[in-house]
PLY file of the C-alpha trace (Angstrom):
ply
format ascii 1.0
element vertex 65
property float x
property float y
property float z
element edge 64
property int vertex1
property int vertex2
end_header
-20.78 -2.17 -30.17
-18.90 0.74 -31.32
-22.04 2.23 -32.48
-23.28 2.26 -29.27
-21.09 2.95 -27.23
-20.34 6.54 -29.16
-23.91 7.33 -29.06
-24.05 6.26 -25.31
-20.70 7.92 -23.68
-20.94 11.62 -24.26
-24.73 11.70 -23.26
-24.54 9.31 -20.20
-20.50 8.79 -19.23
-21.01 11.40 -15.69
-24.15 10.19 -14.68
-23.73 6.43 -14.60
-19.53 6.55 -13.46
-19.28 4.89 -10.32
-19.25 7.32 -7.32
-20.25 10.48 -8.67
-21.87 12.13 -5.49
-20.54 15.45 -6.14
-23.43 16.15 -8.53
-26.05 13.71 -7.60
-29.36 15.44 -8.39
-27.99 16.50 -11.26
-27.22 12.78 -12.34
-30.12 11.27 -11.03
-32.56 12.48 -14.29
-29.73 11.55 -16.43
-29.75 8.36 -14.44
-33.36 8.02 -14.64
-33.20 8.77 -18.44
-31.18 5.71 -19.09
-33.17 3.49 -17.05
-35.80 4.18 -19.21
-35.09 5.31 -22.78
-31.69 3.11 -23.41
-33.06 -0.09 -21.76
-34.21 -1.48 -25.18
-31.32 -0.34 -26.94
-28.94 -2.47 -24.16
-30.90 -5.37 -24.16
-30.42 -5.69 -28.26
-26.29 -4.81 -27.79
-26.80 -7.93 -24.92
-28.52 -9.76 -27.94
-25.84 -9.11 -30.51
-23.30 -9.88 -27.76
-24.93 -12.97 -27.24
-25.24 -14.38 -30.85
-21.30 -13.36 -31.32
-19.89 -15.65 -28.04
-22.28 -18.23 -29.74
-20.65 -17.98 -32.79
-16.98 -18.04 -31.06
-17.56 -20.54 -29.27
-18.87 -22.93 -32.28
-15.85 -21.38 -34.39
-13.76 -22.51 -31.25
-15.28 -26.11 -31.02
-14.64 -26.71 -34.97
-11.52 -25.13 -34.67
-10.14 -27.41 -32.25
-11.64 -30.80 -33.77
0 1
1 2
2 3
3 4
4 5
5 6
6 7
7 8
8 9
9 10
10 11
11 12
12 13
13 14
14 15
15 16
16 17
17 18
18 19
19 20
20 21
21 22
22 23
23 24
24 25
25 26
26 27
27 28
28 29
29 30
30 31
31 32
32 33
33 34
34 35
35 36
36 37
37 38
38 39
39 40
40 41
41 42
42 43
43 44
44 45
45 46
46 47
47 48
48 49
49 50
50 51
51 52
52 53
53 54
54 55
55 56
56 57
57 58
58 59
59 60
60 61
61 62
62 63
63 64
């Protein structure tokens, strides 16, 4: 998650932070960028994010028993 999140943050942190209207157009490609190119890339950290509650919650479950 780390991983991604330092490759994500400088290149995307002003365009997608919640009400930035002062420079709108200028976020909107960078907007429309992420939409597009990083949409793969969050649906496998939503994957690994996934597997890892899984695994919590079975290490949880044997952990109480």
């Amino acid at each position: 998650m780390k991983n991604y999140l330092d490759r994500i943050v400088p290149k995307y942190s002003d365009a997608l932070r919640a009400g930035n209207q002062r420079y709108e157009l200028r976020t909107a490609r960078k907007k429309v960028e992420w939409a597009v190119s990083e949409r793969q890339h969050a649906q496998a950290l939503q994957n690994e994010l996934r597997n890892a509650n899984a695994t919590l919650t079975v290490l949880m479950g044997l952990a109480a028993q």
